[in-house]
VMD Tcl script that builds the backbone (N, CA, C; Angstrom):
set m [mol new atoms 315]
animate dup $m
set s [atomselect $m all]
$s set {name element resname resid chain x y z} {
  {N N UNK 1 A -17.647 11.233 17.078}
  {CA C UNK 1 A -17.022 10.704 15.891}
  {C C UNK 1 A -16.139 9.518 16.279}
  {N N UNK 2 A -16.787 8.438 15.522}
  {CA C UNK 2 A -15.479 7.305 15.628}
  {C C UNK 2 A -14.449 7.253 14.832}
  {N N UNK 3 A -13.469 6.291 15.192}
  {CA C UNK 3 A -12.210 6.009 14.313}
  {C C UNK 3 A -12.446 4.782 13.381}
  {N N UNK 4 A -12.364 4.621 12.329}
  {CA C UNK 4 A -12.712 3.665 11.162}
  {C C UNK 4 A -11.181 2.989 11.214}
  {N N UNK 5 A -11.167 1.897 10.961}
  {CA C UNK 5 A -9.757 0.806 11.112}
  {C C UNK 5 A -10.340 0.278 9.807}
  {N N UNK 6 A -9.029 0.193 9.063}
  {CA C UNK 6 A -9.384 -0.611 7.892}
  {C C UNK 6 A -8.178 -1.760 8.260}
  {N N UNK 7 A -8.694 -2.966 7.290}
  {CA C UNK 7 A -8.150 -3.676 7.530}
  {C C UNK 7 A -6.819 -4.064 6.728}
  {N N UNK 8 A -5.380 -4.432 6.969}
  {CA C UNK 8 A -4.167 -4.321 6.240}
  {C C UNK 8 A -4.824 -5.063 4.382}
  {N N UNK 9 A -5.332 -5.454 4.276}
  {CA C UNK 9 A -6.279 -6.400 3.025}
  {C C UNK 9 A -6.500 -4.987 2.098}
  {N N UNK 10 A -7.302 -4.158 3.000}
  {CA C UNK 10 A -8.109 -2.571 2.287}
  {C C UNK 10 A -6.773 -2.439 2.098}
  {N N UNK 11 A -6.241 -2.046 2.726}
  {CA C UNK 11 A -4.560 -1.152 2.328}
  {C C UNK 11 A -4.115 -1.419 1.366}
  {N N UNK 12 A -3.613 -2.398 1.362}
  {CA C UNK 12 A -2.614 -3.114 0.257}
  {C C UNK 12 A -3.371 -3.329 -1.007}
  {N N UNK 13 A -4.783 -3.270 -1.471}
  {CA C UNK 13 A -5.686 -3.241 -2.399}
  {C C UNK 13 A -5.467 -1.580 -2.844}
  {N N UNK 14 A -5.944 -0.424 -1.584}
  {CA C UNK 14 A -6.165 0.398 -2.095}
  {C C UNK 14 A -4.400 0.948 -2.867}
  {N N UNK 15 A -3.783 0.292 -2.400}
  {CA C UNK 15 A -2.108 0.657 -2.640}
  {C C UNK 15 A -1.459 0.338 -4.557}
  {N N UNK 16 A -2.419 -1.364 -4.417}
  {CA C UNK 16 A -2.523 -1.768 -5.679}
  {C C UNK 16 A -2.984 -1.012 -6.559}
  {N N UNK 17 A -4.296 -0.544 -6.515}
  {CA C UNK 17 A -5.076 0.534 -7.049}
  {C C UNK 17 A -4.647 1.512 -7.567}
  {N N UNK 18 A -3.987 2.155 -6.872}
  {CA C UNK 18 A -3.289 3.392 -6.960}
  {C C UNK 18 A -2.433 3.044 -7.612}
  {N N UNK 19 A -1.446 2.496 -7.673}
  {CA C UNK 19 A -0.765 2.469 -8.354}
  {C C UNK 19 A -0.836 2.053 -9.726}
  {N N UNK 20 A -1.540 1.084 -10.097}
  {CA C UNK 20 A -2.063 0.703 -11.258}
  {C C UNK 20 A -2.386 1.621 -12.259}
  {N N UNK 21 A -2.745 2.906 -11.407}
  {CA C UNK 21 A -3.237 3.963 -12.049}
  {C C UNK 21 A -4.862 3.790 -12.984}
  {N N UNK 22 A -5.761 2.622 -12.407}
  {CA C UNK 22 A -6.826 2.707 -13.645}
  {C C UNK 22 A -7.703 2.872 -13.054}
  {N N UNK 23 A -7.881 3.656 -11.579}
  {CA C UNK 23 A -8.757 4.288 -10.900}
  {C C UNK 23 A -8.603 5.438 -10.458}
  {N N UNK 24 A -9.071 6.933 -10.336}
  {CA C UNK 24 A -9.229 7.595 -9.784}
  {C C UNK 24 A -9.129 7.564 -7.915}
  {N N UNK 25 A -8.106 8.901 -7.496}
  {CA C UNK 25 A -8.482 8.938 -6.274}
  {C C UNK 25 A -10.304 8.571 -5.607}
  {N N UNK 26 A -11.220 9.711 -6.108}
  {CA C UNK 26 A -12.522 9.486 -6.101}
  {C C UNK 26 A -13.446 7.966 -6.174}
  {N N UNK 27 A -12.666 7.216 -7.045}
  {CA C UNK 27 A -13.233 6.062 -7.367}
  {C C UNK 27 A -12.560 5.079 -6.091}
  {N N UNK 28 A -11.696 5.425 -6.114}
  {CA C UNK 28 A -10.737 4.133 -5.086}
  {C C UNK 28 A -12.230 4.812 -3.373}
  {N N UNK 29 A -11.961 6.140 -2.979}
  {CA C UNK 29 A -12.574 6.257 -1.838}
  {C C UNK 29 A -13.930 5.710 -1.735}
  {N N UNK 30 A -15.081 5.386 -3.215}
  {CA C UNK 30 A -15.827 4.921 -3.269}
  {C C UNK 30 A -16.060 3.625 -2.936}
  {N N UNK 31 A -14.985 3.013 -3.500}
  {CA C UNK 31 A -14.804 1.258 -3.416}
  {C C UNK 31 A -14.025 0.819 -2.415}
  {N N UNK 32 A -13.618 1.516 -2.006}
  {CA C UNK 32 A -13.212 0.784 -0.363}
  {C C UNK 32 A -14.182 1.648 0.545}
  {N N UNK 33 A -15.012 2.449 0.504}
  {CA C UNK 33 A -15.752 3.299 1.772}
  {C C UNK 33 A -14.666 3.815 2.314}
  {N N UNK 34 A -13.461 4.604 1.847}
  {CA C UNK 34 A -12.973 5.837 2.598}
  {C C UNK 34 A -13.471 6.698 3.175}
  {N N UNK 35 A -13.185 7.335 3.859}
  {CA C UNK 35 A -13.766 8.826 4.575}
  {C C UNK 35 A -12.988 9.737 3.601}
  {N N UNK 36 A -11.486 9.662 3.347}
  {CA C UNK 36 A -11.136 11.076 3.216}
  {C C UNK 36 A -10.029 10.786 2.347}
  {N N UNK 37 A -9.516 11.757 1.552}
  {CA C UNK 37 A -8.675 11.339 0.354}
  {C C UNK 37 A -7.215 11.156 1.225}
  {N N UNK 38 A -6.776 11.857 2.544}
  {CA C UNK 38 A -5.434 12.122 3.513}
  {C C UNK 38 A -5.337 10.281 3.534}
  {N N UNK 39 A -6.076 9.873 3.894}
  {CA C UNK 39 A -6.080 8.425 4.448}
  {C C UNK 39 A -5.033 7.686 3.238}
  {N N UNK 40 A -5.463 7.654 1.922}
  {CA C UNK 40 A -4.805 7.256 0.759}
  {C C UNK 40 A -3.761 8.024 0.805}
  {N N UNK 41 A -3.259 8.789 1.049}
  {CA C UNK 41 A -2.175 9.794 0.609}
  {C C UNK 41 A -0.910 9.049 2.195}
  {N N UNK 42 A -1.375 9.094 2.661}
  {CA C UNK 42 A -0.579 8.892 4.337}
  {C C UNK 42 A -0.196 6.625 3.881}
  {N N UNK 43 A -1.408 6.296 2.797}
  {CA C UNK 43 A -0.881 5.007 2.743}
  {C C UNK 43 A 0.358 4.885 1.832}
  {N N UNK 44 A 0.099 5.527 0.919}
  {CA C UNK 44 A 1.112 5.753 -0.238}
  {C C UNK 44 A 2.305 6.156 0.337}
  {N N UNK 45 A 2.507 7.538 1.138}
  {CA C UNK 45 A 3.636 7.372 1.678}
  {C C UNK 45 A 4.180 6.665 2.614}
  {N N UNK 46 A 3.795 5.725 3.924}
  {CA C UNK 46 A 4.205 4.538 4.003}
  {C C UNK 46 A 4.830 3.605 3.019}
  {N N UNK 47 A 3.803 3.557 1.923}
  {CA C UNK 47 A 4.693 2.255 0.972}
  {C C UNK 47 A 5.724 3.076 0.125}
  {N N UNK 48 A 5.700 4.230 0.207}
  {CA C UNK 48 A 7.010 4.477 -0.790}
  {C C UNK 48 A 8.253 4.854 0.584}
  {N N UNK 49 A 8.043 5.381 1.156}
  {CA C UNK 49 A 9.075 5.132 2.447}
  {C C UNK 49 A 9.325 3.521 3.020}
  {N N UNK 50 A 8.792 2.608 1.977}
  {CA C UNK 50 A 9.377 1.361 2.794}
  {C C UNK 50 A 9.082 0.893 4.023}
  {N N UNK 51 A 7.771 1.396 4.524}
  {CA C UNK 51 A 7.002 1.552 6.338}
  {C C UNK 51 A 6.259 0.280 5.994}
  {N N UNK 52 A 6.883 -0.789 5.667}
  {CA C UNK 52 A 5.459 -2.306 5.647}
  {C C UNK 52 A 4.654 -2.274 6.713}
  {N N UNK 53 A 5.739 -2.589 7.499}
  {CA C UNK 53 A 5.240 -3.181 9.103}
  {C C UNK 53 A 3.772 -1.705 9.699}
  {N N UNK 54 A 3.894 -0.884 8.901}
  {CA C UNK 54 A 2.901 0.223 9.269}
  {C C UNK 54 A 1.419 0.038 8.758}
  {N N UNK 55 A 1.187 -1.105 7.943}
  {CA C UNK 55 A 0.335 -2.127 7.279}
  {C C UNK 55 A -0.593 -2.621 8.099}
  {N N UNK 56 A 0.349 -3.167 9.561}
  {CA C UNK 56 A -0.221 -3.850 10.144}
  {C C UNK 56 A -0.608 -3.498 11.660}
  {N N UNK 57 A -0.688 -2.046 11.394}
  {CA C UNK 57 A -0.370 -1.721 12.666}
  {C C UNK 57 A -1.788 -1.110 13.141}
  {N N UNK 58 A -2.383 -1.302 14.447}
  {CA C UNK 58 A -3.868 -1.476 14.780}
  {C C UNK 58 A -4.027 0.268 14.884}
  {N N UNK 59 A -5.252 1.015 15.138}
  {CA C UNK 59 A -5.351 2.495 14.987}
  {C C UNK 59 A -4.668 2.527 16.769}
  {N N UNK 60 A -4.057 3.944 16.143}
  {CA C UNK 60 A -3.058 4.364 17.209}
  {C C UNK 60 A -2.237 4.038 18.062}
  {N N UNK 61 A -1.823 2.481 17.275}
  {CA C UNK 61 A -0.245 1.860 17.773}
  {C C UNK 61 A 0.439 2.073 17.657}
  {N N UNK 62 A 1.844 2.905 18.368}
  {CA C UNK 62 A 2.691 2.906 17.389}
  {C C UNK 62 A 3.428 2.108 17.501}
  {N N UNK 63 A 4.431 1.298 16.666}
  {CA C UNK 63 A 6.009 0.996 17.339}
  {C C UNK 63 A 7.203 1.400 16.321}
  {N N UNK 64 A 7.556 1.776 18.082}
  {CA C UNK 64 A 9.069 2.571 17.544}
  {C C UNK 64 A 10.215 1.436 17.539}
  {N N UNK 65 A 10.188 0.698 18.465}
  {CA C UNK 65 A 11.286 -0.215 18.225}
  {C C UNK 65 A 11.407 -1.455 17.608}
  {N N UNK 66 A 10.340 -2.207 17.453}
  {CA C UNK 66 A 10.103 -3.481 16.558}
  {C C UNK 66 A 9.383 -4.061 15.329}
  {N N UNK 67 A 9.405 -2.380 15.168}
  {CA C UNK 67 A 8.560 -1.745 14.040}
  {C C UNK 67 A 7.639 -3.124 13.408}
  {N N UNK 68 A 6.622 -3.476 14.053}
  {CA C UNK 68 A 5.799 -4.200 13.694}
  {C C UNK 68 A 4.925 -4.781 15.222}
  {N N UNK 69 A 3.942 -5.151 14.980}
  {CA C UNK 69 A 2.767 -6.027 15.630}
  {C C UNK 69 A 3.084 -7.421 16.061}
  {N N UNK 70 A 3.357 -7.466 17.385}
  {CA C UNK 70 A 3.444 -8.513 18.334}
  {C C UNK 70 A 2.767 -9.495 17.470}
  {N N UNK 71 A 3.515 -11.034 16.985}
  {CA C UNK 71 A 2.033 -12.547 16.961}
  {C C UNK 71 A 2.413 -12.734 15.549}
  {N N UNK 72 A 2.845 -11.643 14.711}
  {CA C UNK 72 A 3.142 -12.273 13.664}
  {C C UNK 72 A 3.990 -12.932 13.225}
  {N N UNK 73 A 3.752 -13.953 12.389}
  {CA C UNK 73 A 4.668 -15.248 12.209}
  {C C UNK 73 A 5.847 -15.018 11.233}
  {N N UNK 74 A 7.081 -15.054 11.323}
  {CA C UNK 74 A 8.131 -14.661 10.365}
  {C C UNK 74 A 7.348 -15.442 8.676}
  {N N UNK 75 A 7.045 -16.175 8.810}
  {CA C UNK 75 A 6.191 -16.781 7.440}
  {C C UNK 75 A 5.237 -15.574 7.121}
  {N N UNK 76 A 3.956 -14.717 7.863}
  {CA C UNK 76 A 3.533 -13.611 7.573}
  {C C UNK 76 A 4.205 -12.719 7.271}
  {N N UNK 77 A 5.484 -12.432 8.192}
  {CA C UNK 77 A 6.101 -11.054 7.309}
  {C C UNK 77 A 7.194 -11.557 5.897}
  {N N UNK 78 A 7.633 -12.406 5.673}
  {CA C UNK 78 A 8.375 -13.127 4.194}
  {C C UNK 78 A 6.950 -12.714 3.552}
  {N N UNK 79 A 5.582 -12.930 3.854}
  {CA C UNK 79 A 4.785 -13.160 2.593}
  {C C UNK 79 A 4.250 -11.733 2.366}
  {N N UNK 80 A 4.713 -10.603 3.593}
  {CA C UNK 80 A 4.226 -8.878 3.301}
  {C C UNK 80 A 5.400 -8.435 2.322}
  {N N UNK 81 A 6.571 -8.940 2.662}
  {CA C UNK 81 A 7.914 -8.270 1.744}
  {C C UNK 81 A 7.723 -9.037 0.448}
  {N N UNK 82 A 7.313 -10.479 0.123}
  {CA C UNK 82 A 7.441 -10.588 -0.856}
  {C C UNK 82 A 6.214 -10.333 -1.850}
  {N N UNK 83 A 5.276 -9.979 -1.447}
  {CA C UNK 83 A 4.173 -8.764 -2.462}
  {C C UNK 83 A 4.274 -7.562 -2.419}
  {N N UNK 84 A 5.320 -7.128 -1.169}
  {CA C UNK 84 A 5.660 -5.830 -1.830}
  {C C UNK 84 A 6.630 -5.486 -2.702}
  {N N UNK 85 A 7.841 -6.659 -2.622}
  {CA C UNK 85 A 8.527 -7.002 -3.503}
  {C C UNK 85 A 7.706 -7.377 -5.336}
  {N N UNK 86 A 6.730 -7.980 -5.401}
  {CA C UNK 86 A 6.282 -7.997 -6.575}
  {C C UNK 86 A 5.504 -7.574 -7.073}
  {N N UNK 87 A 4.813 -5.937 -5.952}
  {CA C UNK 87 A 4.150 -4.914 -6.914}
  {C C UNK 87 A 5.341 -4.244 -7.304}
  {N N UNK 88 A 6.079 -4.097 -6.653}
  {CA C UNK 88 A 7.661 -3.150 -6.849}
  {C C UNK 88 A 8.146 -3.743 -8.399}
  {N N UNK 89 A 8.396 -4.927 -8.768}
  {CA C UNK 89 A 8.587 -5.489 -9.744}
  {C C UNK 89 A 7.420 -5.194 -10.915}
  {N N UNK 90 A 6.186 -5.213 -10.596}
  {CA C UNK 90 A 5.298 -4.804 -11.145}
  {C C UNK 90 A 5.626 -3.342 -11.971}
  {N N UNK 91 A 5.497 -2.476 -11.021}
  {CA C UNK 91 A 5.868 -0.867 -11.964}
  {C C UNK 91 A 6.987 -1.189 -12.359}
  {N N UNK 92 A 7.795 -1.565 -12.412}
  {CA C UNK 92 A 8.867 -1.458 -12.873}
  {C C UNK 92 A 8.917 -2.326 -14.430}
  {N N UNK 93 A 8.087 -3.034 -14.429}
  {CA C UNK 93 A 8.010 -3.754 -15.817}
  {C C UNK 93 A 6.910 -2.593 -16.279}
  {N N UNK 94 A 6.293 -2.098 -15.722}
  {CA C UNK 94 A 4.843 -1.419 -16.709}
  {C C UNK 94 A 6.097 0.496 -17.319}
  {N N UNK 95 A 6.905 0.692 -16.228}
  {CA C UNK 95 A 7.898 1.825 -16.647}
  {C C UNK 95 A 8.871 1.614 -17.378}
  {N N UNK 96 A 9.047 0.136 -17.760}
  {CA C UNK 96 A 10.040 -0.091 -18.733}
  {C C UNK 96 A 9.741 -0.227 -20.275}
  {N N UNK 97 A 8.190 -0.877 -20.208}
  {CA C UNK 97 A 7.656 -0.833 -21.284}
  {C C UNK 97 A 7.250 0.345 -22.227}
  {N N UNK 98 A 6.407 1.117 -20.862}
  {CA C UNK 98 A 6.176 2.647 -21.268}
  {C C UNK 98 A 7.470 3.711 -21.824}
  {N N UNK 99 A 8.557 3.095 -21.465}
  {CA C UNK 99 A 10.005 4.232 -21.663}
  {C C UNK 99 A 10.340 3.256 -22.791}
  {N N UNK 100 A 9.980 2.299 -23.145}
  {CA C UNK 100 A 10.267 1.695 -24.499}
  {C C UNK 100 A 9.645 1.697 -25.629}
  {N N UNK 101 A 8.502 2.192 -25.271}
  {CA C UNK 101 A 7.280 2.429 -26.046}
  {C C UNK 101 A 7.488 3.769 -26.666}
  {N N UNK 102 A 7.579 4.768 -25.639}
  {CA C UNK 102 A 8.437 6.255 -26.086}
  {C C UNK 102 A 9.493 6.409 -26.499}
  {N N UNK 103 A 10.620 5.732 -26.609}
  {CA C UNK 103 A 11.677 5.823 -27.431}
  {C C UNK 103 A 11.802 5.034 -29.128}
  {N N UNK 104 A 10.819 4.291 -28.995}
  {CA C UNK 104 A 10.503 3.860 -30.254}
  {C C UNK 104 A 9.882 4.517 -30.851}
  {N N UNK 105 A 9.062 5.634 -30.738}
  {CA C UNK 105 A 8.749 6.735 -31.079}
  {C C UNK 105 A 9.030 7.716 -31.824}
}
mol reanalyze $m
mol bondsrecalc $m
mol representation Tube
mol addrep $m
């Protein structure tokens, strides 16, 4: 059995996805060729623990102290925080609407 590496691109798509909520677990593993539903579940909690730099990190790297991947350009990581910064902004306009939508109710 090999190890499948997806690439930080799959991630942050399948992350979008998910969250968006207009796909199914099932459907997302289809459209990216997942193996296993853990894989999505282990990404999600990275991005809700705030683990970016875990995005980019090659199969079975870890880092503990510079919590990120040697080479990348401070311009690459400004441009990982600031889309995670504006899916973050994202739910947050789609939960404001929805809690406004229900109180008008």
């Amino acid at each position: 059995m090999t190890r499948v590496s997806y690439s930080s691109d799959i991630k942050w798509s399948v992350i979008k996805d998910k969250l968006a909520g207009k796909l199914t677990t099932k459907e997302i593993l289809a459209k990216y060729n997942i193996k296993h539903r853990s894989q999505i579940n282990t990404w999600m909690r990275w991005y809700k623990n705030n683990e970016l730099y875990r995005f980019d990190q090659p199969v079975g790297k870890q880092y503990s102290y510079g919590q990120g991947p040697e080479g990348k350009s401070e311009q690459e990581m400004k441009d990982r925080k600031m889309m995670h910064l504006e899916m973050e902004n994202e739910i947050l306009k789609k939960f404001l609407a929805i809690k406004k939508e229900l109180n008008g109710k």
